[in-house]
SETI-682977 format. One line per 2 residues: number of its first residue (from 1); their letters; for each residue x, y, z of N, C-alpha, C, O, CB. Coordinates in steps of 0.1 Angstrom, whole numbers. Glycine has a CB too. Example, Ala and Ser with C-alpha at 12.3 -4.5 7.8 and 13.67 -1.06 7.14 Angstrom:
BEGIN
1> as> 132:-57:78:123:-45:78:132:-33:78:142:-33:85:113:-45:90; 128:-22:71:137:-11:71:129:0:79:134:11:80:141:-6:57
***
This chain:
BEGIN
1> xx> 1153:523:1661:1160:535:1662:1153:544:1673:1141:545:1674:1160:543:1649; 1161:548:1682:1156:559:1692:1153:572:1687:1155:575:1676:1165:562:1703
3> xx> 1148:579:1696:1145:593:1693:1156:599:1704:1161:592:1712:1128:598:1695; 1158:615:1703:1165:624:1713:1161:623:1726:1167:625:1736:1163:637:1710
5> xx> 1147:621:1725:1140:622:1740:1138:608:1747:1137:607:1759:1125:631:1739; 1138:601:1741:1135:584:1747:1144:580:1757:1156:579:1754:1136:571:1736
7> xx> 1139:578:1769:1150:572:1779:1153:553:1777:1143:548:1771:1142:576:1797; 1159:546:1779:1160:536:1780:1150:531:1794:1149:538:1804:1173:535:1780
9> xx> 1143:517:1791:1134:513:1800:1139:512:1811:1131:512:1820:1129:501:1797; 1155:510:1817:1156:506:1830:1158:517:1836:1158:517:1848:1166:497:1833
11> xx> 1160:529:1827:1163:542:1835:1149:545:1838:1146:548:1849:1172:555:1825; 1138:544:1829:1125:545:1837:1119:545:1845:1111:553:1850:1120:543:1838
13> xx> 1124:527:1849:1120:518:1862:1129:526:1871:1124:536:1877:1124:499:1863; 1141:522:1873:1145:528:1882:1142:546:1887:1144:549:1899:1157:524:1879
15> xx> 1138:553:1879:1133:568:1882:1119:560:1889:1118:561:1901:1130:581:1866; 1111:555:1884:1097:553:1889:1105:547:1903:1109:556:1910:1084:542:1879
17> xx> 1107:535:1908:1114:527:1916:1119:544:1930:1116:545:1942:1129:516:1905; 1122:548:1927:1128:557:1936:1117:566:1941:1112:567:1952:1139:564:1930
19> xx> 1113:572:1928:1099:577:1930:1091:572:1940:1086:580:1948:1091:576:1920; 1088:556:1941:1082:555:1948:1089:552:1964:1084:557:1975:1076:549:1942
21> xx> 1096:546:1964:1103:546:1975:1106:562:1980:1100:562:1991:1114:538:1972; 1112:573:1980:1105:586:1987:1095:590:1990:1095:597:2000:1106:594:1983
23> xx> 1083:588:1984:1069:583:1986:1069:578:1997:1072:584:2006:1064:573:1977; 1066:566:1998:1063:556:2010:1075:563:2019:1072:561:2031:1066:537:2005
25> xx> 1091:572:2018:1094:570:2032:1087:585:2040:1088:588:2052:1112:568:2034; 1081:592:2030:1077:604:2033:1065:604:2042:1062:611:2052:1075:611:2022
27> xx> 1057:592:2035:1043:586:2041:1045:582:2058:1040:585:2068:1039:569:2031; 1056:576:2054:1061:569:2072:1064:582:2081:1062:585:2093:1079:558:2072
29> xx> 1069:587:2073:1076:602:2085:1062:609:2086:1062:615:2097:1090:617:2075; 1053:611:2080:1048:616:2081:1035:608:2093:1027:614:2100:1048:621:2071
31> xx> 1036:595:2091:1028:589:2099:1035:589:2116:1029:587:2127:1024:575:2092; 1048:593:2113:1055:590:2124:1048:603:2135:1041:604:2145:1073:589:2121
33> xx> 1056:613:2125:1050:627:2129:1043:632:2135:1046:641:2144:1046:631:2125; 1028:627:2130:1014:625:2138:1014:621:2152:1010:625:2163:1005:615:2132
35> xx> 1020:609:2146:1020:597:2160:1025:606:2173:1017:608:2183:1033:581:2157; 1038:612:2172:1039:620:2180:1033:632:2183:1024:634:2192:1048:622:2178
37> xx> 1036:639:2178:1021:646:2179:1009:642:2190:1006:648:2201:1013:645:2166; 1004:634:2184:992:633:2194:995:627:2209:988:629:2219:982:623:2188
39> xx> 1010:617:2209:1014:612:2222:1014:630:2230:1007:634:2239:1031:601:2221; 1022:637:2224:1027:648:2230:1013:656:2234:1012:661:2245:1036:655:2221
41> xx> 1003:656:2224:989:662:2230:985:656:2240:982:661:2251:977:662:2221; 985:640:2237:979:634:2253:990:639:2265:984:642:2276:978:614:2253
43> xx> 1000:639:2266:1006:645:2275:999:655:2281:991:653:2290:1016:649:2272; 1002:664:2277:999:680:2280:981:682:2283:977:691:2290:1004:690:2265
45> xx> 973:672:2277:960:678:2277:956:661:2281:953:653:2271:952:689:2260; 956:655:2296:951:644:2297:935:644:2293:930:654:2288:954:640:2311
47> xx> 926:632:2295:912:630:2296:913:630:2314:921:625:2321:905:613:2288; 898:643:2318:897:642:2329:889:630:2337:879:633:2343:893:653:2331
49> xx> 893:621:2337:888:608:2344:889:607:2353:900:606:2357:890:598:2343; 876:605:2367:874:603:2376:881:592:2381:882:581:2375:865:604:2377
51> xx> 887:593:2396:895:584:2403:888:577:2416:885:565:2419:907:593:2408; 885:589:2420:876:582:2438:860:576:2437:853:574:2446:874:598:2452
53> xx> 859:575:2427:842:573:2427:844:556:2420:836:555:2411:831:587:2414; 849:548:2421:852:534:2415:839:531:2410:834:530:2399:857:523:2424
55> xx> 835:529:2427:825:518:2432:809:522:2421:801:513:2419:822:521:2454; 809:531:2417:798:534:2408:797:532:2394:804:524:2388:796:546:2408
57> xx> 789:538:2390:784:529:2378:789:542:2366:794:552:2371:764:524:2378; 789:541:2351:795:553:2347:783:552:2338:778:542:2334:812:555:2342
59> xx> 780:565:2335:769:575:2323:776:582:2313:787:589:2315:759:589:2331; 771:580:2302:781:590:2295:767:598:2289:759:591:2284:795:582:2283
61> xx> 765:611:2290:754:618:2283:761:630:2273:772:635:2272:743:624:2295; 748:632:2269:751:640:2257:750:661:2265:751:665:2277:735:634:2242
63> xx> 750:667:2255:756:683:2261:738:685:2266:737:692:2275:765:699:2244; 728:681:2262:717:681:2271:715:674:2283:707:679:2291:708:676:2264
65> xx> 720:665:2287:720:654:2299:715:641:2296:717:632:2304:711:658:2309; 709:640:2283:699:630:2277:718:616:2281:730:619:2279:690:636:2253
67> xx> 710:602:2286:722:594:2289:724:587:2272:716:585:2263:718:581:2303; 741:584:2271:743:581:2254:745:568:2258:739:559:2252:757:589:2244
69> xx> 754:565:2270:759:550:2268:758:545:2284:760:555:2290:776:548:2261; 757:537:2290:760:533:2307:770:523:2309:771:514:2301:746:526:2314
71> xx> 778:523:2319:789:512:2319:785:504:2337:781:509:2347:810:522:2317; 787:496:2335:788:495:2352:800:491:2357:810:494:2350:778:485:2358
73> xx> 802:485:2370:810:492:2377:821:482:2379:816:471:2375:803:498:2389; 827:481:2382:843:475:2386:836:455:2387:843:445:2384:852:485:2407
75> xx> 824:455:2392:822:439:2398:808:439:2384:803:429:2380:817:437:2422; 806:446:2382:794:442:2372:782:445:2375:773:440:2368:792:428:2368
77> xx> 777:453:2387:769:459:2392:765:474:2384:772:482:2377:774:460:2405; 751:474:2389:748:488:2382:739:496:2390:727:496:2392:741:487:2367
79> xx> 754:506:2396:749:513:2410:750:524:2407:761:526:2403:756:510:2424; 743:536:2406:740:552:2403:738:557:2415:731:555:2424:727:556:2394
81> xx> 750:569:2411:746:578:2426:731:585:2425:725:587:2414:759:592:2428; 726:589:2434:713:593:2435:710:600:2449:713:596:2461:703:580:2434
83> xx> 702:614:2445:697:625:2458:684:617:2466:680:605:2464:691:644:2450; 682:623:2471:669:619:2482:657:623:2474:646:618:2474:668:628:2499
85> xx> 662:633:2466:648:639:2458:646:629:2450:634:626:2448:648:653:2448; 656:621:2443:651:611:2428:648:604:2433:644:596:2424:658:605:2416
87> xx> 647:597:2446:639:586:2446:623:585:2453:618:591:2462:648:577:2452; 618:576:2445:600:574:2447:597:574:2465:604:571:2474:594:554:2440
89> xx> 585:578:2465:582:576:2476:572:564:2479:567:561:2490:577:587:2479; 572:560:2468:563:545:2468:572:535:2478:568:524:2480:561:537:2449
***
């Protein structure tokens, strides 16, 4: 015997079943969302990356100057620009 309030099991599944499926498509829109988003940020606000300097080697330092990472350069060389002052007199 049922009660007043008892749904039948398939009406369950199917409420859960939907449930989740708006779920997951909300998840997607929302991942979509982002996605745009950020294409549209990189638009508007590129990374300022140097063009004419190839042939050199790249530094990446921290907001002190201290170096974080070094890359070298287009052929696998590791060439740093450098003043007359930094180098030895030896």
């Amino acid at each position: 015997m049922q009660t007043g309030n008892a749904q039948p099991a398939n009406t369950v599944k199917r409420s859960r079943r939907r449930a989740l499926k708006l779920c997951g498509g909300a998840m997607l829109a929302l991942l979509l969302l982002l996605l745009l988003v950020l294409a549209a940020l990189d638009q508007l606000f590129p990374l300022n990356l140097p063009e004419g300097d190839a042939d050199f080697a790249r530094v990446v330092t921290d907001a002190r100057g201290q170096p974080l990472r070094v890359f070298a350069d287009g052929n696998g060389v590791w060439r740093y620009p450098v003043t007359h002052q930094q180098v030895s007199d030896r």
